[in-house]
SELUMRO-812506 format. One record per residue (C-alpha): z negated, x, y; residue in three letters; residue number from 1. Coordinates in steps of 0.5 Angstrom, whole numbers, plus 500, padded with zeros to 3 digits. Layout:
BEGIN
+-----+-----+-----+---------+-----+
!  zz !  xx !  yy ! residuo ! num !
+-----+-----+-----+---------+-----+
!   Z !   X !   Y !     Ala ! NUM !
...
+-----+-----+-----+---------+-----+
This chain:
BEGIN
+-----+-----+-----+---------+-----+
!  zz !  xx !  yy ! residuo ! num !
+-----+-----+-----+---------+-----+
! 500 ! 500 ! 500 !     Unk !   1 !
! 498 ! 507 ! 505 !     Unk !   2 !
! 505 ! 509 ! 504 !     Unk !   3 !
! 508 ! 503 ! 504 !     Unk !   4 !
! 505 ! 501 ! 511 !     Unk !   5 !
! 506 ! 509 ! 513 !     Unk !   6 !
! 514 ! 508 ! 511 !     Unk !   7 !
! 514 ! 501 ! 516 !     Unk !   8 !
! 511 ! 504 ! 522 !     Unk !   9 !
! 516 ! 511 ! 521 !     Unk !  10 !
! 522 ! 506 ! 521 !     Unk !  11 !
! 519 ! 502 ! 527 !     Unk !  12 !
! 519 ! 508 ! 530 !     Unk !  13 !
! 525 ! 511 ! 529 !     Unk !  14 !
! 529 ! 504 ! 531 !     Unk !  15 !
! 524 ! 503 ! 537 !     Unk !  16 !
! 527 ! 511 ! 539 !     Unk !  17 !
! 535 ! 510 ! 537 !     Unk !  18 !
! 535 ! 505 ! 543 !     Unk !  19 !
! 535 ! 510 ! 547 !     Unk !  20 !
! 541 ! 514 ! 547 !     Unk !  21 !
! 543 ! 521 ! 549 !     Unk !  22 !
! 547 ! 520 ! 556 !     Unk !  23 !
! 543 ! 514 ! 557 !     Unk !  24 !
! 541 ! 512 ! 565 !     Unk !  25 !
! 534 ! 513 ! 567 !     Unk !  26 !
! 535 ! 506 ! 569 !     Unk !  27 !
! 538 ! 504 ! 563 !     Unk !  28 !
! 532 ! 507 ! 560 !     Unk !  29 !
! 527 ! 504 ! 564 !     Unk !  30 !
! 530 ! 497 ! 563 !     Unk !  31 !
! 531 ! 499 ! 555 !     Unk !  32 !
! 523 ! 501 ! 555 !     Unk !  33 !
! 519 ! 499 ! 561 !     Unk !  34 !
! 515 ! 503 ! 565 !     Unk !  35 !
! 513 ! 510 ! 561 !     Unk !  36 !
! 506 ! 512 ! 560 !     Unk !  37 !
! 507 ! 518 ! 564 !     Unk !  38 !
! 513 ! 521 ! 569 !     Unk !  39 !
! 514 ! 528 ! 571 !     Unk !  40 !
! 520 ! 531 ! 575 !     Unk !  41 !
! 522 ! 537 ! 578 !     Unk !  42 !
! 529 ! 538 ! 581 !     Unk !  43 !
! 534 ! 533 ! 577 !     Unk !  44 !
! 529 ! 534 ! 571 !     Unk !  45 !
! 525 ! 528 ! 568 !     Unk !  46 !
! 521 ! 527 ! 563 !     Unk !  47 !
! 518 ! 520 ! 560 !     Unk !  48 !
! 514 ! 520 ! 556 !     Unk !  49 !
! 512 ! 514 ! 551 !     Unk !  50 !
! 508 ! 511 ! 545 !     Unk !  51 !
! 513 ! 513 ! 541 !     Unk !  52 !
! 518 ! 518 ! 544 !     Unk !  53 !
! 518 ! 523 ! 550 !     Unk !  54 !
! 525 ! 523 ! 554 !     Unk !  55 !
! 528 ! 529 ! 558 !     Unk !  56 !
! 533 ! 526 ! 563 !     Unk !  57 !
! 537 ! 531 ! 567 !     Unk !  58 !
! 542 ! 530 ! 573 !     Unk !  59 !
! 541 ! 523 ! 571 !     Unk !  60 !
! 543 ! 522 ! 564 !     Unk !  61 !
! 539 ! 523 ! 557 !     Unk !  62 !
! 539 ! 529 ! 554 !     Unk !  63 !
! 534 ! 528 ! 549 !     Unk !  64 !
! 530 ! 524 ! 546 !     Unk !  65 !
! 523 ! 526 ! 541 !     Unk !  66 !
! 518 ! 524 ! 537 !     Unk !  67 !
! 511 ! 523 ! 539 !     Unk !  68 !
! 507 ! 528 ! 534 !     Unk !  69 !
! 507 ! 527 ! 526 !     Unk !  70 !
! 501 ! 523 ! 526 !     Unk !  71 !
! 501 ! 518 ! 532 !     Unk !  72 !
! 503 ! 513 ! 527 !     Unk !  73 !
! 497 ! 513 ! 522 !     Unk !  74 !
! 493 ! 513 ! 528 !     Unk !  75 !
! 496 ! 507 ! 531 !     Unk !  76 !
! 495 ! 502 ! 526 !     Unk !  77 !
! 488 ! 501 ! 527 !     Unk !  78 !
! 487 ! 497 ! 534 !     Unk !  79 !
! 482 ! 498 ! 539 !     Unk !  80 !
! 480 ! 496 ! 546 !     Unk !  81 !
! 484 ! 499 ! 550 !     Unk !  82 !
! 479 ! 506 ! 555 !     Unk !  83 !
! 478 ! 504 ! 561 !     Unk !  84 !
! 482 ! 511 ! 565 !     Unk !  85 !
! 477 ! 515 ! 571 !     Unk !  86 !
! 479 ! 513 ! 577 !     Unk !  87 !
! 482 ! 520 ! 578 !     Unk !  88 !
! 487 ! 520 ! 571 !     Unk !  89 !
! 494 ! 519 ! 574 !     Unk !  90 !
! 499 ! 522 ! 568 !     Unk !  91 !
! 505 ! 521 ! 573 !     Unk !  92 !
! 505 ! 527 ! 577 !     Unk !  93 !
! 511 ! 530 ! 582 !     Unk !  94 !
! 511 ! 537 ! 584 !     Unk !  95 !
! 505 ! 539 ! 587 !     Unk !  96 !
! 501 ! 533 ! 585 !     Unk !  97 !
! 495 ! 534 ! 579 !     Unk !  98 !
! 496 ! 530 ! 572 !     Unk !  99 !
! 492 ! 530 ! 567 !     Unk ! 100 !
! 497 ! 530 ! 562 !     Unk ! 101 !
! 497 ! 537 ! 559 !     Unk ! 102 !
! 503 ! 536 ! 554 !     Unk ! 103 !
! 507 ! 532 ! 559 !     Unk ! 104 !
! 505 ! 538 ! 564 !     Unk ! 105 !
! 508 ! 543 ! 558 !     Unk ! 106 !
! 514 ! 539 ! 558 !     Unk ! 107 !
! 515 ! 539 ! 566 !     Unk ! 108 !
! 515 ! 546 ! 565 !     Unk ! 109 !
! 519 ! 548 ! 560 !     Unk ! 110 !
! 526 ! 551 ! 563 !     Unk ! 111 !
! 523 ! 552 ! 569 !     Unk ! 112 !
! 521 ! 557 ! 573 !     Unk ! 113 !
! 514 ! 555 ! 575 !     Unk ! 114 !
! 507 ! 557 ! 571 !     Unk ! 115 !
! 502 ! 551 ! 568 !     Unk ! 116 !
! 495 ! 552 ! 573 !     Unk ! 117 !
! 489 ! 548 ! 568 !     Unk ! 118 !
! 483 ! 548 ! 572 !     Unk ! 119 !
! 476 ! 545 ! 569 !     Unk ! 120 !
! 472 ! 543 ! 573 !     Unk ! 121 !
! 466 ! 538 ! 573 !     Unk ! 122 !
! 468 ! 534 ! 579 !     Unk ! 123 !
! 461 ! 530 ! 580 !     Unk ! 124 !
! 456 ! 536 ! 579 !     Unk ! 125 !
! 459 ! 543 ! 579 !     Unk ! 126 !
! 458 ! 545 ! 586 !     Unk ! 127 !
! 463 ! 551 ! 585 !     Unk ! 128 !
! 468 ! 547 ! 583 !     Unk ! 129 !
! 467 ! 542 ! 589 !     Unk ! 130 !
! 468 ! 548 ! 593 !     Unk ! 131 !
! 474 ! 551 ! 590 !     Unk ! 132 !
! 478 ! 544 ! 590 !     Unk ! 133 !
! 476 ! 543 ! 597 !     Unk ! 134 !
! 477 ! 550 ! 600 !     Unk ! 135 !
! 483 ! 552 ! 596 !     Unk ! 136 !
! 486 ! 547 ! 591 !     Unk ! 137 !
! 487 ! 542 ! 596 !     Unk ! 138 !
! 489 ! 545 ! 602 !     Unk ! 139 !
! 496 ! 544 ! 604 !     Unk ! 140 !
! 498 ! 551 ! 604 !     Unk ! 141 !
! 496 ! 551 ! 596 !     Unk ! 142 !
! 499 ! 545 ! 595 !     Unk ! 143 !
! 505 ! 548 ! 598 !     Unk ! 144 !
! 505 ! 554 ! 594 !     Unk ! 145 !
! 505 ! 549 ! 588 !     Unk ! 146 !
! 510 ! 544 ! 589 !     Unk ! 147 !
! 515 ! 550 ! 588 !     Unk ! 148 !
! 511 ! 554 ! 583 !     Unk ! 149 !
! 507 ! 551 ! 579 !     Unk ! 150 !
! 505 ! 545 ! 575 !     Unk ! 151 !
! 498 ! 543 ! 576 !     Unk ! 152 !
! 492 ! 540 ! 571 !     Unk ! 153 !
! 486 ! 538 ! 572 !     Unk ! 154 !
! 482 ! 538 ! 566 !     Unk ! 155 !
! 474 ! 535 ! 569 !     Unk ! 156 !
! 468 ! 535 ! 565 !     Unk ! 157 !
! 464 ! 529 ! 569 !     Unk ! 158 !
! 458 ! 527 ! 568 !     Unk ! 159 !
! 457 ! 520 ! 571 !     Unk ! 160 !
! 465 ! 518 ! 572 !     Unk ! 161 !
! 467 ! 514 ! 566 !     Unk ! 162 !
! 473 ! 517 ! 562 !     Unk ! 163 !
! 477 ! 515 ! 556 !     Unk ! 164 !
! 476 ! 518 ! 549 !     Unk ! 165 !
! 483 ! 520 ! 549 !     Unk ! 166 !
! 481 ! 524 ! 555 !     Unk ! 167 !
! 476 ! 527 ! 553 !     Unk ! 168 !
! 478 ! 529 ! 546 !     Unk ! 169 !
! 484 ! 532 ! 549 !     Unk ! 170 !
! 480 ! 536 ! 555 !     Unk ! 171 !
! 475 ! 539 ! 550 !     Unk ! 172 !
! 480 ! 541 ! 545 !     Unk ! 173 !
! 483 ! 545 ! 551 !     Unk ! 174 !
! 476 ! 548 ! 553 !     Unk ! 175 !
! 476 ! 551 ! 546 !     Unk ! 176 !
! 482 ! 554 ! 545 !     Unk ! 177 !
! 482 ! 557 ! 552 !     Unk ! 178 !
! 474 ! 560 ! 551 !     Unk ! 179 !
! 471 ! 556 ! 557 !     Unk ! 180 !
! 465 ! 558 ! 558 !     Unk ! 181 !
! 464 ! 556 ! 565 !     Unk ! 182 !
! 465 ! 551 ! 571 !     Unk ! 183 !
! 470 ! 552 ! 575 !     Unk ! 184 !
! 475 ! 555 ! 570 !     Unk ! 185 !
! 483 ! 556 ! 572 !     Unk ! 186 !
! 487 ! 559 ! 567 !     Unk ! 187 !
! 494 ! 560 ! 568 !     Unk ! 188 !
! 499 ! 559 ! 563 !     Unk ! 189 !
! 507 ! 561 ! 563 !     Unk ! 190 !
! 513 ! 556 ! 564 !     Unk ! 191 !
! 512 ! 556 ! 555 !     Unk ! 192 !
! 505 ! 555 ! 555 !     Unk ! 193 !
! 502 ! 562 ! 554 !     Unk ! 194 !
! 496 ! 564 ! 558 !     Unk ! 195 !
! 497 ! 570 ! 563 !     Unk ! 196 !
! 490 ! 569 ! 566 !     Unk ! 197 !
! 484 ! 566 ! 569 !     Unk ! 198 !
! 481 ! 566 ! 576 !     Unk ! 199 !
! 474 ! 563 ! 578 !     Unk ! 200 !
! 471 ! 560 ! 585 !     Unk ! 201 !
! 474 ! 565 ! 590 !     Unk ! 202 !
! 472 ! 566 ! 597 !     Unk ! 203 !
! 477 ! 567 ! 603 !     Unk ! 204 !
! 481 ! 561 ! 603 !     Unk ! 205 !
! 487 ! 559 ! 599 !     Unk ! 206 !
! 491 ! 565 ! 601 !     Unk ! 207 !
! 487 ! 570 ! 597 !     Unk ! 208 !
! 487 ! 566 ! 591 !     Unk ! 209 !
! 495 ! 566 ! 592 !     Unk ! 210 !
! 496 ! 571 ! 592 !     Unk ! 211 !
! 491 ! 573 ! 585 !     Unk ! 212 !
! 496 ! 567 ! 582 !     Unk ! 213 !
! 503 ! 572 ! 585 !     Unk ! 214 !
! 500 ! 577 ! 581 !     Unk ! 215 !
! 502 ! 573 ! 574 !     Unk ! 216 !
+-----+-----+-----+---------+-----+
């Protein structure tokens, strides 16, 4: 019956994918599958992301079109309540703009030119972390910088904001894998997702900590 029941949902996800095809519109696909669940762009790249496929659209068209992990089916048969998201989460990020996304952030930067900056934080307890977004990742000479060379994720570890299990399990498997041990952390990533290098709360403004980041 599992295996019966897992071949149903492979074949659902396989004909709710084929309804999009490649050289598709990007209205065509959002009239085809509804607004996606995140949307990230840079230039004449798009990337759409579903429950059931992630859509890479550049000069307009569909150029491919994938599944979304191995074992998201498995996890999908059994329902739940739908999390209510924290304030703060918003998956659609343009450039210069902070998502929280972090697998929709690796695919905005595949191709491109611009490096993946992770920044934990504790947003509604960690005083550092305060101090670093409001003295250097929030100025508009950050933002600036940003927009043309970086995609920028925010991975918060708050103590009273209310998150999403899905979330939190994303963010904390995040601090495992890049040795967290402290707040603020920023890791930097390249455009495939390869660590170059951390940077904590830096004094002077946004202008040393630039220029840290062109170092890598």
């Amino acid at each position: 019956m599992r295996k019966l029941l897992l071949g149903v949902l492979a074949l659902l996800s396989t004909l709710a994918i084929g309804a999009v095809n490649t050289g598709d519109t990007l209205e065509s696909v959002i009239a085809e599958k509804g607004q996606p669940v995140s949307k990230l762009g840079r230039g004449d790249i798009t990337v759409l992301t579903y429950s059931d496929a992630v859509i890479r659209i550049e000069g307009g068209k569909v150029v491919s079109i994938k599944p979304p992990s191995a074992d998201y089916a498995t996890r999908a048969v059994a329902p739940k309540p739908q999390p209510t998201r924290s304030p703060s989460r918003a998956p659609a990020a343009a450039p210069g703009e902070w998502t929280t996304d972090y697998e929709a952030a690796l695919a905005t930067a595949s191709g491109s030119n611009r490096k993946i900056l992770l920044f934990f934080t504790g947003s509604d307890w960690c005083g550092p972390c305060k101090r670093l977004d409001g003295e250097i990742l929030g100025t508009v000479e950050f933002l600036d910088y940003a927009r043309e060379n970086l995609v920028l994720v925010k991975l918060d570890f708050p103590k009273h904001m209310e998150q999403s299990d899905q979330l939190k399990a994303q963010n904390a498997q995040l601090a495992e894998r890049y040795k967290i041990r402290g707040y603020p952390t920023v890791v930097v990533l390249n455009s495939s997702g390869e660590p170059l290098g951390t940077i904590g709360y830096m004094r002077g403004g946004p202008g040393p900590f630039i220029s840290k980041l062109k170092q890598y």
